[in-house]
C-alpha positions in Angstrom: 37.0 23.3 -4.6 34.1 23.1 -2.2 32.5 19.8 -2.3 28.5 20.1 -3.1 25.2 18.0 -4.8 23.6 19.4 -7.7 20.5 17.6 -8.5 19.4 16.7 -11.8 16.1 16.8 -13.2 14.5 16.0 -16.1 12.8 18.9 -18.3 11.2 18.7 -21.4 12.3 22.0 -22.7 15.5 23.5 -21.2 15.0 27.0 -22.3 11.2 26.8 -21.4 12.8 25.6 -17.9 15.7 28.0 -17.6 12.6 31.2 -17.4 10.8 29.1 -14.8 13.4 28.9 -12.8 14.4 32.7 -13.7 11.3 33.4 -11.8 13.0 31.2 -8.5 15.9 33.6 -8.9 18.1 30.9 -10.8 20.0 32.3 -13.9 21.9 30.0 -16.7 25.3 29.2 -16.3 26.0 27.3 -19.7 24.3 24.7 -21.4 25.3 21.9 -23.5 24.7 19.8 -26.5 26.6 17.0 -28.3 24.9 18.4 -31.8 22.7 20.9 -32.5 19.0 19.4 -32.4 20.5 17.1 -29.5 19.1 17.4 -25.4 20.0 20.0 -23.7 22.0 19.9 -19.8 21.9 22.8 -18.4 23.2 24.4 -15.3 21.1 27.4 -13.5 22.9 28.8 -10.5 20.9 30.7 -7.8 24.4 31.9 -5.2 25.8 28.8 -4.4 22.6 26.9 -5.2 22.9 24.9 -8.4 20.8 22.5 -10.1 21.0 20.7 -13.7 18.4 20.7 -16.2 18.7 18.1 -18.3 16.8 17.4 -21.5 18.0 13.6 -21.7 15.4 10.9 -21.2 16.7 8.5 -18.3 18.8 11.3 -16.7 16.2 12.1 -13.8 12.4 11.7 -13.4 9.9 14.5 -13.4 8.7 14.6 -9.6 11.5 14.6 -8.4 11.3 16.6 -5.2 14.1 19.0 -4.4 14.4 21.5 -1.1 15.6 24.5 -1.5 16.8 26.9 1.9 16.2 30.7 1.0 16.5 33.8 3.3 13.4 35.1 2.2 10.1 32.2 1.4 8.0 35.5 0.6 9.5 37.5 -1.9 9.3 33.7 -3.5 5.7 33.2 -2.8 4.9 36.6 -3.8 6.4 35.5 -7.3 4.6 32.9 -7.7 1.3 34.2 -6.0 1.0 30.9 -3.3 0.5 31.2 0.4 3.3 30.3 2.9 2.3 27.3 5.6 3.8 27.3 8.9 5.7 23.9 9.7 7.2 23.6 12.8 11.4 23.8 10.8 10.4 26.5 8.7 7.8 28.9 6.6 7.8 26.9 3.7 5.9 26.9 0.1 5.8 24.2 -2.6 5.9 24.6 -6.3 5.7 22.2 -9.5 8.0 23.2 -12.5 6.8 22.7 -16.0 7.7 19.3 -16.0 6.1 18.4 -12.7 9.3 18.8 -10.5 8.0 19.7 -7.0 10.4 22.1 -5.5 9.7 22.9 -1.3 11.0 26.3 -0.5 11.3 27.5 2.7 13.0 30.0 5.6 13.8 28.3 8.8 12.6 29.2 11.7 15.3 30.3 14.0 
């Protein structure tokens, strides 16, 4: 097993969240509940990028900030109809979730 992070954050509605993040690419893996009508924890996988969505108050904070690498910051920006900046590490763009998670995407420049 390769070692790895998988960040957590904290969504008000998992399947609400689950489409957002559909739209970054991400698709579910499983999700989980002790009991039906319980929180949701989630996993959406985009490759080898994974994060948790997890219902569950005091699991993670919404504003959380995560960075996320991708090969191509346009085809993402073009989703989501925002314009790339130039930063001197990379072409990046910055979204907010539904929950107020900020997510920074970008390409580095090579």
């Amino acid at each position: 097993m390769d070692e790895e992070v998988v960040p957590i954050l904290r969504v008000a509605d998992a399947a609400a969240a689950v489409r957002w993040y559909a739209r970054l690419g991400f698709a579910e893996q499983w999700a989980h509940r002790f009991e039906p009508g319980l929180p949701a924890f989630v996993e959406v996988a985009r490759g080898r990028v994974r994060l948790f969505l997890s219902e569950h108050t005091g699991d993670a904070r919404p504003g959380t900030l995560v960075y996320l690498r991708v090969a191509d910051v346009d085809a993402v920006a073009a989703e989501f109809a925002v314009r790339v900046e130039e930063a001197p590490w990379a072409r990046e763009i910055e979204l907010r979730d539904p929950d107020g998670n900020r997510l920074r995407v970008g390409t580095p420049i090579e």
